[in-house]
N, C-alpha and C positions, 0 to 999 in steps of 0.2 A: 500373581496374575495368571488368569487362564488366558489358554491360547487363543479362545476367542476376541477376548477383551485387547490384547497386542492385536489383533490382526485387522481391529477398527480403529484402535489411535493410528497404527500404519498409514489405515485406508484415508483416514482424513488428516494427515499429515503430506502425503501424496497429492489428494485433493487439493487442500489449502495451498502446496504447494504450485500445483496446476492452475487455479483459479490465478494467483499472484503473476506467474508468467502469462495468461490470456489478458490480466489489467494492462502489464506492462505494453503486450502488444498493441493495445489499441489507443495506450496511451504515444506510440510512437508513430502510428497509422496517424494517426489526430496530429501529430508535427509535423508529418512526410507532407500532408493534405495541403496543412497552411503552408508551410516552407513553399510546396508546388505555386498556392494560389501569390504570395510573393514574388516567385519568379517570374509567373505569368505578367502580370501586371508591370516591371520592370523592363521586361523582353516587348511586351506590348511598345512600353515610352520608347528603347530604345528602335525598336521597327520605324516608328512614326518621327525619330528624331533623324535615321539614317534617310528618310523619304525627304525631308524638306531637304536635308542638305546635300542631296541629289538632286531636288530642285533649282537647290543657289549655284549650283555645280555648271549645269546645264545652262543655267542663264550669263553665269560668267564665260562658258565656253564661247555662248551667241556673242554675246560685246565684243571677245578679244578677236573671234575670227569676221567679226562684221569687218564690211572695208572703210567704214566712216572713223571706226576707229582707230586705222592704222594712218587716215590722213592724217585725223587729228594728233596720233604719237609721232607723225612725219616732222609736221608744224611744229609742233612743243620742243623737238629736236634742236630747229633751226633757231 
C-alpha cells in the first residue's frame, strides 16, 4: 500500500469514528430533552399538589383557632 492510500483509510476511520461520537451525542441530547420535559411535568403536579394542601392547611388552622370551635370541644368535653 502507498502512503497515500493508509493516509485515507486513516482519514475515514477517524471520520467514521467522529461521526459515531456526534450520533451518540445527540442521541443523549434527545434523553437529557425528554428526561427534562418529564421532570417538568411531575414538578408542575407536585407545585399544584403542595398548593392545595396549603389550602386544607390554612382552612384547618381557621376551624381549630375559630372560638366556636373551642366551645364546641368545651361541650363534647363535658
Amino acid at each position: 500500500m502507498s502512503s497515500s492510500t493508509m493516509v485515507i483509510i486513516i482519514v475515514c476511520v477517524v471520520f467514521g469514528i467522529i461521526y459515531k461520537m456526534y450520533k451518540k451525542h445527540l442521541e443523549f441530547k434527545a434523553n437529557t430533552l425528554n428526561s427534562n420535559k418529564t421532570s417538568d411535568e411531575e414538578s408542575e403536579q407536585l407545585k399544584q399538589q403542595v398548593e392545595k394542601l396549603t389550602e386544607r392547611v390554612q382552612i384547618l388552622e381557621r376551624i381549630v383557632t375559630d372560638e366556636g370551635y373551642q366551645v364546641q370541644k368545651d361541650i363534647n368535653n363535658l
